[in-house]
Steps between C-alpha positions, in 0.01 A plus 500: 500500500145505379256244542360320196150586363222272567339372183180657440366177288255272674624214625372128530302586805260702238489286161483143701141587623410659197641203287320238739186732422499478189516145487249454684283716261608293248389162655184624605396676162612099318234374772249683428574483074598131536278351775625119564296146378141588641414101433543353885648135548241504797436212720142487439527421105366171408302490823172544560278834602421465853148468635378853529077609458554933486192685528414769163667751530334692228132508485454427141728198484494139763763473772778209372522184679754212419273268336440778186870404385387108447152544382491504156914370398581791304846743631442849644665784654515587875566891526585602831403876507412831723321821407739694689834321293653708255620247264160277516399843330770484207385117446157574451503559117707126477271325667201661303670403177551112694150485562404632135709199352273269739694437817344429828624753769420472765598776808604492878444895654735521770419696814255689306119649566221382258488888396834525419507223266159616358690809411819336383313326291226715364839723444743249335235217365410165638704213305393272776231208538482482868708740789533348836595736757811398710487732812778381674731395187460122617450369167759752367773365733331095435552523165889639536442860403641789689422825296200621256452433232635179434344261219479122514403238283285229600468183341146356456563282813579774704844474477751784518703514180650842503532776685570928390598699714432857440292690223406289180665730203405473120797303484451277698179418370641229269701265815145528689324335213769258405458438926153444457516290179736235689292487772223371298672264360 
């Protein structure tokens, strides 16, 4: 009697880890193609900045302190920032055009050295009025940010109205002046 032949096909054992593979390919390239709702329901909206005073930390520009946001009633932008952060990079040419159009940015450098932002900057352009210099991310983490960049706006009684996380793109130049619009209103 002879013995039957094994099959020479693959089996599951091959083309379920392949299959599970591939799906997870697929879900990661969607991710990166389709990233989800940057605009954060974050606890801190509607409240108000924090008391913070952060020393320059360019030397052509102030440090930022609290009290700038009330001063003179008008909405800004709060962009929190390092030279070292890829994507603060990518935003540069956004927040140029921003400033261009007449918004106030102002910038938080994160765990950064004075020459590193003087670099960044002299590199990628200045968009901002004043850059306080937030060593120890205290403000970054006050203010409810966890990464760079992230964007806020700030009503003109230093209240937080919205927050970006991530790089400001061409598109989304439109939401962060329709953001700063309401909060000057």
């Amino acid at each position: 009697m002879s013995e039957p032949v094994p099959s020479k096909r693959p089996g599951i054992a091959v083309w379920l880890p392949l299959g599970l593979f591939a799906a997870f390919l697929v879900l990661v390239v969607v991710g990166l193609y389709w990233p989800a709702d940057r605009e954060v329901s974050s606890a801190f909206i509607g409240k108000p900045l924090p008391a913070f005073d952060l020393p320059p930390a360019s030397e052509d520009r102030p440090g930022l302190a609290t009290t700038v946001f009330k001063q003179d009633g008008k909405p800004r932008l709060l962009n929190v920032f390092a030279s070292w952060c890829f994507p603060c990079k990518v935003e540069a040419p956004q927040l140029a055009a921003l400033a261009q159009q007449g918004v106030e940015i102002d910038g938080v450098a994160i765990r950064d050295r004075k020459e590193d932002v003087a670099g960044f900057l002299k590199q990628y352009g200045n968009p901002f009025k004043r850059i306080g210099k937030d060593d120890l991310s205290q403000v970054q983490l006050a203010i409810g940010s966890s990464g760079v960049p992230e964007t806020f706006v700030i009503d003109g009684k230093g209240i937080i109205r919205y927050q970006h996380i991530g790089d400001i793109r061409q598109e989304d130049i439109p939401l962060i002046l329709r953001k700063l619009a309401e909060a000057g209103q």
